[in-house]
VOGU-3710 file (C-alpha; in Angstrom, 3 decimals, decimal comma):
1> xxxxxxxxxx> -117,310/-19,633/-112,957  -116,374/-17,248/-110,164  -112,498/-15,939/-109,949  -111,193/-15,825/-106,899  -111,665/-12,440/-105,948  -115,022/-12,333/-106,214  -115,420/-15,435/-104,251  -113,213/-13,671/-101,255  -115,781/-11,155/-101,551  -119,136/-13,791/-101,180
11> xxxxxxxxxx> -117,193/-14,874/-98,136  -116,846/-11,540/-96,731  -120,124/-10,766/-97,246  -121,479/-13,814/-95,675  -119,287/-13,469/-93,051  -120,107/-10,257/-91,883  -124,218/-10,858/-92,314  -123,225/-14,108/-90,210  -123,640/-12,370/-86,457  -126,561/-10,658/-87,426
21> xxxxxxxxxx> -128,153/-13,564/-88,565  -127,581/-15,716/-85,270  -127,290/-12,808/-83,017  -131,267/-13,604/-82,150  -130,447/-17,698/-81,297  -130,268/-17,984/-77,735  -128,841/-21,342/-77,817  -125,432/-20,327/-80,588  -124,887/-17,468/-77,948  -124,403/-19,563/-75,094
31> xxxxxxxxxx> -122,794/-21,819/-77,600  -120,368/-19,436/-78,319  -119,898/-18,077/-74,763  -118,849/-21,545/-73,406  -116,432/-22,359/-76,746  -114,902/-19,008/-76,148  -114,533/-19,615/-72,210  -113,322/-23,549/-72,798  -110,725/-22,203/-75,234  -109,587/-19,405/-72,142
41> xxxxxxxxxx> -109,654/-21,832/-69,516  -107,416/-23,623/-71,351  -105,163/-20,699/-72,529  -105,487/-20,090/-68,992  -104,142/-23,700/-68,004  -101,284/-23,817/-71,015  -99,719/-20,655/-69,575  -100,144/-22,096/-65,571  -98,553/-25,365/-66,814  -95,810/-23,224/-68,623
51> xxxxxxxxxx> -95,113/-20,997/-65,474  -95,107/-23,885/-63,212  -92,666/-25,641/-66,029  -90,026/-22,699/-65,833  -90,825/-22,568/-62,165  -89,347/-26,078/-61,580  -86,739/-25,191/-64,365  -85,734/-22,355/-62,134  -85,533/-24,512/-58,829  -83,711/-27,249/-60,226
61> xxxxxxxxxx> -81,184/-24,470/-61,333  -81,438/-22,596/-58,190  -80,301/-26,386/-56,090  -77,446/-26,607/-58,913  -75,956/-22,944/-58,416  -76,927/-23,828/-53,946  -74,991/-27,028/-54,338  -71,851/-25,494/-56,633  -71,628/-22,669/-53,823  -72,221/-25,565/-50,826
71> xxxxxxxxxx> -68,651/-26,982/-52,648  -66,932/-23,231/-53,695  -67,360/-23,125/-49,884  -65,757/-26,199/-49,026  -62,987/-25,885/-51,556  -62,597/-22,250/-49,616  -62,552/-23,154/-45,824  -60,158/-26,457/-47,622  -57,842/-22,883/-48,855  -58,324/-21,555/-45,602
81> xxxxxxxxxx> -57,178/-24,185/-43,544  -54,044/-25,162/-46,169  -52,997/-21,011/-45,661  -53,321/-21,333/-42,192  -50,734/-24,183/-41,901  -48,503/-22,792/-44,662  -48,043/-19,685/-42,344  -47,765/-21,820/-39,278  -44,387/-23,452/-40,994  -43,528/-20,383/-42,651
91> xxxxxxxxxx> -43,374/-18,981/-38,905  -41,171/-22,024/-38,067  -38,957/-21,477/-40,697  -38,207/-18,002/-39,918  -37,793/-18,655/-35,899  -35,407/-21,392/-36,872  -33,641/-18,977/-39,712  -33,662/-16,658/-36,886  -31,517/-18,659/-34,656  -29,682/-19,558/-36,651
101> xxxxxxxxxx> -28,599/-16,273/-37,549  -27,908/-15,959/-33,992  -26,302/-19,067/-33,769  -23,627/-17,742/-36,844  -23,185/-14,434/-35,386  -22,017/-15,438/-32,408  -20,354/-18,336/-33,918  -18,729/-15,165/-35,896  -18,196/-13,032/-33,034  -16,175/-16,063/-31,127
111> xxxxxxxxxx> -14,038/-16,710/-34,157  -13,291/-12,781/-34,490  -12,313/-13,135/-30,967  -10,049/-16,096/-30,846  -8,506/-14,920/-34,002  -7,650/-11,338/-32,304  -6,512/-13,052/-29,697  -4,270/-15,284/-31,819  -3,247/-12,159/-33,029  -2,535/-10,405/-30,000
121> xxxxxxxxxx> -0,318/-13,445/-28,987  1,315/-13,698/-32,380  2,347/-9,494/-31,941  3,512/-9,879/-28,562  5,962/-12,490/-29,156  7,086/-11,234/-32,724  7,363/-7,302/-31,324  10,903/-7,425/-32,652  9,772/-8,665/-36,167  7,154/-6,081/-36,386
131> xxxxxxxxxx> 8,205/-3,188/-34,950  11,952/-3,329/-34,477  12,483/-1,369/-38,376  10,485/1,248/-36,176  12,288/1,136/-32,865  15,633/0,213/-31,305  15,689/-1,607/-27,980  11,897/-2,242/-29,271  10,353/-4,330/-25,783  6,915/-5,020/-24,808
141> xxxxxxxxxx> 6,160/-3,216/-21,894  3,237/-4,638/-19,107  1,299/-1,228/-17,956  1,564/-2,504/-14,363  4,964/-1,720/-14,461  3,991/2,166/-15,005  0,979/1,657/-12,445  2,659/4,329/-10,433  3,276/7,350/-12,607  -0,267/6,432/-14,296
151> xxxxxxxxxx> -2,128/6,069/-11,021  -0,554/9,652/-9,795  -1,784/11,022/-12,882  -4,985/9,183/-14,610  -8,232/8,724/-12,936  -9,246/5,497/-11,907  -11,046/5,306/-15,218  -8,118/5,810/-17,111  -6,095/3,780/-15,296  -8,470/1,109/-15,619
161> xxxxxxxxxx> -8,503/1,518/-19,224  -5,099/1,391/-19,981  -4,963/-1,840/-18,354  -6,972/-3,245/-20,698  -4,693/-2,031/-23,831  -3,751/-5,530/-25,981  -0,282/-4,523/-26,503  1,871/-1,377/-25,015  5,407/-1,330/-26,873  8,616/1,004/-25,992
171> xxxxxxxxxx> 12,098/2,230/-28,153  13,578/4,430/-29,396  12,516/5,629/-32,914  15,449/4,973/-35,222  14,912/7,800/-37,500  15,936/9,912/-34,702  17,786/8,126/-32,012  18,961/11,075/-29,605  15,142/11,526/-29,171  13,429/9,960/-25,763
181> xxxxxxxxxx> 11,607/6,437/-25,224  8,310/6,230/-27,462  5,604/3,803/-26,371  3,187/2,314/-29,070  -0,173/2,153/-27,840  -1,465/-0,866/-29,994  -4,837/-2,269/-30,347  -5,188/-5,770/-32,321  -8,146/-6,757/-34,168  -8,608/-9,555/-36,962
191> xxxxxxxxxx> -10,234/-6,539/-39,296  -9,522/-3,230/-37,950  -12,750/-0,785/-37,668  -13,368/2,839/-36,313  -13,614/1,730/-32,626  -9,768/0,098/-32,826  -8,433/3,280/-34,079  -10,618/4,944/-31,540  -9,310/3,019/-28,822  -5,751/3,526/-29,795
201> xxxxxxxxxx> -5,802/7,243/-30,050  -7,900/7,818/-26,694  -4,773/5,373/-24,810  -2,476/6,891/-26,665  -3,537/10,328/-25,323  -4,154/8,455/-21,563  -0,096/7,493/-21,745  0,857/11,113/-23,076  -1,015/12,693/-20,131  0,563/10,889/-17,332
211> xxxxxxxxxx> 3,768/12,054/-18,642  4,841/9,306/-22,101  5,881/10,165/-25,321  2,956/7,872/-27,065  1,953/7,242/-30,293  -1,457/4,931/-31,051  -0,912/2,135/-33,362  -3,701/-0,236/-34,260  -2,919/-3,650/-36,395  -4,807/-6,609/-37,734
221> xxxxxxxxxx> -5,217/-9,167/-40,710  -7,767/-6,146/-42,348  -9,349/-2,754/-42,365  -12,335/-1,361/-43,130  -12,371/1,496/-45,364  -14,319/4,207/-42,975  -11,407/2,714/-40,559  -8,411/3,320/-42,733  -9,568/7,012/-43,156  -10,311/7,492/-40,121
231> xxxxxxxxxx> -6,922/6,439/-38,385  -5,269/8,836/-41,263  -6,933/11,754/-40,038  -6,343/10,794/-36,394  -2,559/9,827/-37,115  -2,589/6,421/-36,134  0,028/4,164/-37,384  -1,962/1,193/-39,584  0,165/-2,117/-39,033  -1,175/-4,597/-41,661
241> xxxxxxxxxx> 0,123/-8,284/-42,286  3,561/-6,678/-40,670  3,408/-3,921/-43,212  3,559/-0,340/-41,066  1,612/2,600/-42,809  1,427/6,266/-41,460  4,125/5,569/-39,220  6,348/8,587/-39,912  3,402/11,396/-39,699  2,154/9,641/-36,475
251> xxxxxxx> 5,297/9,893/-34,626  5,358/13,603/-35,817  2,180/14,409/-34,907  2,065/12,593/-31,267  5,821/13,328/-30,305  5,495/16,752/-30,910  2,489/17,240/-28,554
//
């Protein structure tokens, strides 16, 4: 009995002798010739029916991602539109937060006014109260009743100006009584700021050029701090509540000039 090495060999022998053998029969050429071109035609065909298999793989995928980007583009121009409204209201909004920061600042302004006004009214008819510790004989004085010495010395500007002072005050200073009539220019404001004290000391200097011994006061409910400074280095008297600050070094200063 052969092992089965030497029967792999029989077979490799007849094997190889095989071609040889037929290579002379006509008919197991042909044979062979149309097994081997059945069995490539249908390679052939396998691989066709595979490409055309991914190819509709490919399209059906190709619709998917088409229709996902036919809705990303919806859900985008759906964005769109909803951003486009939001800044339509959010340009509402700040038109109507606009006026209505007009609306309070004005509404501001007009309560500044009335109470400086209020004020004004409240100095005028307490001038003894508030500056009678300061000066005897203390009286509210109307600047048309100086319009004559002031027009013969002031420009019209000036003149003009002084008219418009909120409260002109005359006495005699009681820390030194044999000295002459003082007047108090005063300006009034709810919160006293730099332009108060600059009003003040450019009236006060108005008065002392047409011929008055005059010392600028300003007075209010408040001060600002840039104010307060200011009106110290300008010597302006600071009337607060009723409460007189600076009073002595103002008189000093604006007497003596």
């Amino acid at each position: 009995m052969l092992s089965a090495q030497e029967v792999d060999r029989v077979c490799e022998r007849v094997l190889s002798d095989l071609p040889q053998a037929l290579g002379t029969d006509e008919r197991f050429r042909r044979l062979v010739e149309g097994i081997a071109s059945e069995v490539a035609d249908r390679a052939c065909g396998e691989r066709l029916d595979r490409i055309e298999a991914a190819l509709e793989r490919l399209a059906a995928a190709q619709a998917r991602t088409e229709e996902r980007l036919e809705r990303l583009e919806a859900t985008v121009a759906q964005l769109a539109e909803a951003q486009a409204r939001t800044e339509e209201r959010v340009n509402r909004l700040e038109a109507a937060v606009e006026r209505l920061t007009e609306s309070v600042l004005a509404l501001t302004n007009t309560v500044a006014g009335m109470k400086g006004t209020m004020l004004e009214i409240n100095y005028r008819q307490k001038v003894g109260a508030y500056f009678g510790p300061l000066l005897r004989r203390v009286r509210v004085v109307e600047p048309q009743s100086l319009e004559d010495q002031l027009e013969a010395r002031l420009s019209r500007e000036e003149f003009v100006e002084l008219l418009r002072l909120d409260l002109l005050v005359s006495g005699v200073p009681r820390e030194a009584p044999a000295s002459s009539e003082v007047y108090l220019a005063v300006e009034v404001s709810g919160v006293v700021d730099r332009t108060d004290v600059e009003r003040a000391s450019r009236r006060a200097d108005a008065l002392r050029r047409a011929g008055f011994v005059a010392v600028p006061a300003v007075a209010g409910e408040g001060v600002t701090a840039g104010a307060e400074a200011f009106a110290e280095s300008q010597h302006v008297a600071l009337v607060l509540d009723g409460v007189v600050r600076q009073w002595e070094r103002a008189l000093e200063a604006w007497a003596a000039s």
